[in-house]
C-alpha positions in Angstrom: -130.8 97.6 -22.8 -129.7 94.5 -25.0 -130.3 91.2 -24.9 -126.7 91.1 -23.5 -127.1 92.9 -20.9 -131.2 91.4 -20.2 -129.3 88.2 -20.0 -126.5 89.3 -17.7 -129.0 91.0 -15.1 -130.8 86.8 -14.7 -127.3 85.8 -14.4 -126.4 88.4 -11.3 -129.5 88.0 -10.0 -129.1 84.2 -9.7 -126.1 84.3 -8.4 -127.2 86.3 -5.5 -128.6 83.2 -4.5 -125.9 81.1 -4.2 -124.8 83.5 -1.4 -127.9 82.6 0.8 -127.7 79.1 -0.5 -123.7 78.6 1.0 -124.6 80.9 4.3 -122.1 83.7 3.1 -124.7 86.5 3.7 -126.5 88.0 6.4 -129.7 89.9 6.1 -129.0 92.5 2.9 -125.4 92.2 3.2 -123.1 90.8 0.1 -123.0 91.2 -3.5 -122.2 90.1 -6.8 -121.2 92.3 -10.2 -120.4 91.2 -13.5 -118.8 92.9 -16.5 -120.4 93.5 -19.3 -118.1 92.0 -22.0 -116.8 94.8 -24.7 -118.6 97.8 -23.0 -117.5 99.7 -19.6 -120.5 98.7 -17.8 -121.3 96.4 -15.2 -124.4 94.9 -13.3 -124.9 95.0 -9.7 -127.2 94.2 -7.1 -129.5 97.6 -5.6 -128.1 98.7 -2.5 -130.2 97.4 0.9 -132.4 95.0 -1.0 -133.7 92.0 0.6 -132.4 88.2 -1.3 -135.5 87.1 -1.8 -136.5 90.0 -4.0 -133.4 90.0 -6.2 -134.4 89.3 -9.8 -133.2 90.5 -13.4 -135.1 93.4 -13.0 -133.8 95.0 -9.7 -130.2 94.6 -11.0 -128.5 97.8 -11.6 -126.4 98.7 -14.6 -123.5 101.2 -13.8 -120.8 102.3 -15.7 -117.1 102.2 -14.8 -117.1 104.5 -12.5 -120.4 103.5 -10.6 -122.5 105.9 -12.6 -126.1 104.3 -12.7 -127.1 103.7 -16.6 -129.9 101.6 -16.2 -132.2 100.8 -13.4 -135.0 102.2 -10.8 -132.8 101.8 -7.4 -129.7 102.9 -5.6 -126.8 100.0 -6.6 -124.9 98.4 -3.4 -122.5 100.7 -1.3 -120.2 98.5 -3.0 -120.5 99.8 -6.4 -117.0 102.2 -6.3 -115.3 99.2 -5.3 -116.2 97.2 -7.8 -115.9 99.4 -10.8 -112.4 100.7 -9.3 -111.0 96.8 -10.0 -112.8 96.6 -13.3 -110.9 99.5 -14.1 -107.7 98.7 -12.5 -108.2 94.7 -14.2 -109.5 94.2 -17.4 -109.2 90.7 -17.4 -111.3 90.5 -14.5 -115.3 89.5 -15.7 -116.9 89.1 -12.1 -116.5 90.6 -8.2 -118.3 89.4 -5.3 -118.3 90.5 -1.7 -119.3 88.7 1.4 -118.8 88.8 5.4 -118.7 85.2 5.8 -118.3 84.3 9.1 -115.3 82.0 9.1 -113.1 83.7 6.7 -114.2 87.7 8.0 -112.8 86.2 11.9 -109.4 85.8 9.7 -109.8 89.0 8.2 -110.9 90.8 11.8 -107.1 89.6 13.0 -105.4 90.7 10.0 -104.3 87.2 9.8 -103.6 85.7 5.9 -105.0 81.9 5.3 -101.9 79.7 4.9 -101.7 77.0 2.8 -102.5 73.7 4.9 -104.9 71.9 2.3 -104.6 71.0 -0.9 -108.0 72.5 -2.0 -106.6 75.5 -1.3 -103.8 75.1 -3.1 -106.0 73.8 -6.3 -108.2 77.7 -6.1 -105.8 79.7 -4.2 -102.8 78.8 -5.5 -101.2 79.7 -2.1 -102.2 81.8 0.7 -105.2 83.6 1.1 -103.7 87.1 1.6 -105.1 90.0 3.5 -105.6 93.3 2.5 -105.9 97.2 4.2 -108.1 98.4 6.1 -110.6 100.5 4.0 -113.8 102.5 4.5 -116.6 101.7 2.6 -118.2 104.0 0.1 -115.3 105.5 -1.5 -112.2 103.7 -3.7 -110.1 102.7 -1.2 -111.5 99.3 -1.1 -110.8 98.9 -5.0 -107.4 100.3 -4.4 -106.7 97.6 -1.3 -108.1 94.8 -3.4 -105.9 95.5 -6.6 -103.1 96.0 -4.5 -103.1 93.3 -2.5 -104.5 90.4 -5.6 -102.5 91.8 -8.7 -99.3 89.3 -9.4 -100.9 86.8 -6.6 -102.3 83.7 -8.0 -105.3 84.3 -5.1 -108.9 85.4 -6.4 -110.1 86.2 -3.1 -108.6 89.0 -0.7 -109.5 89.2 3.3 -110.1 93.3 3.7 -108.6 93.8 7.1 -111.9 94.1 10.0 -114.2 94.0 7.1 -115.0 90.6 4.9 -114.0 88.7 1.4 -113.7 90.0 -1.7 -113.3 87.6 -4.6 -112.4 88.2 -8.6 -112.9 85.8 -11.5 -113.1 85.3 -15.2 -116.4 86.0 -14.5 -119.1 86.2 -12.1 -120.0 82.6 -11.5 -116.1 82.3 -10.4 -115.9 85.0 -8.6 -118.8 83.1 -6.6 -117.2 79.8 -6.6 -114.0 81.3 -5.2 -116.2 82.9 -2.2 -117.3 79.8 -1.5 -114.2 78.4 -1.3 -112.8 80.9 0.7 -114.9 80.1 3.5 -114.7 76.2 2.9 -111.2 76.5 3.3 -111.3 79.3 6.1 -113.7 77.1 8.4 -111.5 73.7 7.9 -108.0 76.1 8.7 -109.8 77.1 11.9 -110.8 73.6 13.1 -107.5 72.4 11.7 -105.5 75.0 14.2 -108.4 74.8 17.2 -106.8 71.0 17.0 -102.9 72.3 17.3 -100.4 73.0 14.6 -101.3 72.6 11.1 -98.8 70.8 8.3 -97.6 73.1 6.0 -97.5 71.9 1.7 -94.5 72.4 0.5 -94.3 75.4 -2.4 -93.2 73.0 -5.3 -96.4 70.6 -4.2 -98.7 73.9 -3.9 -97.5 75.0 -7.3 -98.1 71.3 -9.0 -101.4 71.1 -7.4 -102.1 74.4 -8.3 -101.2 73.5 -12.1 -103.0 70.7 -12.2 -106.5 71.4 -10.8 -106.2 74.7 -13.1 -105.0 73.4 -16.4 -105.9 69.6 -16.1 -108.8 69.1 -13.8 -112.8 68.5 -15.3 -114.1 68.5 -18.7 -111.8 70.3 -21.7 -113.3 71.1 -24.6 -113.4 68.8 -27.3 -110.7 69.0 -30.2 -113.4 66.6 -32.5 
């Protein structure tokens, strides 16, 4: 394997950890891919695998359609899934999957996220939509995902009775948006336990939206 690729596997394998570290995970459940930039491959975590044993070496690298290329164990029952969007979205570098609690009790009533916050509206971009029921194993869940998040300004998709799935540029954001999710999940749930929420009006979720994602943090610099 490259040095790309060596490098990518540290990255993954980190990242698992920021799923324990934000309580998105139970047990051996959850996952994180990456692309691997310019080649139809992608690294995954092994399938049943406990977190605290996750390194760069237990990482599996799969081709595009979840064929194992590199790597001594089974990858996640996830891997079709993933590799079906990375297919379906080039532009998409990273995929993660969680059941975390909040945002799976949405997804358990079928029930989209609205837009109540204006956090959510700065990741989201809107709603947090949900997608079809889907068993696992197969491509359905790719299928539902691609369906549901292609033309929606969303990364993150509620699977109907099953959990999150997020996308991003690449995998770090595809974790960041997980996290959101359930940030934004947890405070719509207390906000709602508490009566009614306020909607945003669309113009003010499509401003905020512009700003945090064209305008907000450190740009690179011109000089």
């Amino acid at each position: 394997m490259s040095t790309e690729i060596a490098a990518l596997r540290a990255t993954v394998a980190r990242l698992h950890h920021e799923l324990t570290r934000n309580n998105l995970v139970a047990w051996t459940a959850g996952n994180v891919s990456a692309r691997v930039p310019g080649q139809d491959l992608m690294v995954i975590k092994p399938s049943g695998v406990d977190y605290d044993d996750l390194n760069a070496d237990t990482m599996v690298v799969c081709d595009l359609n979840g064929a194992v290329v590199d790597g001594g164990r089974s990858p996640s029952s996830d891997t079709a899934a993933h590799a079906y969007v990375y297919r379906a979205m080039p532009e998409v570098g990273g995929v993660v999957h969680t059941h975390s609690g909040y945002a799976t009790a949405w997804s358990a009533r079928g029930e989209a996220i609205p837009c109540w916050l204006t956090a959510q509206a700065d990741e989201f971009g809107g709603e947090i939509p949900v997608g079809p029921f889907a068993l696992i194993g197969g491509d359905d869940i790719g299928k539902g995902i691609v369906g549901t998040l292609s033309g929606h300004r969303s990364p993150a998709v509620l699977m109907r009775n099953h959990g999150v799935f997020t996308i991003g540029r690449d995998a770090r954001a595809a974790v960041k948006a997980a996290v959101m999710c359930e940030d934004v999940a947890r405070t719509a749930h207390l906000a709602r336990a508490l009566g009614q929420p306020l909607p945003i009006a669309p113009a003010d979720v499509d401003a905020l939206h512009d700003r945090y994602q064209n305008v907000y943090g450190q740009r690179p610099s011109s000089g």
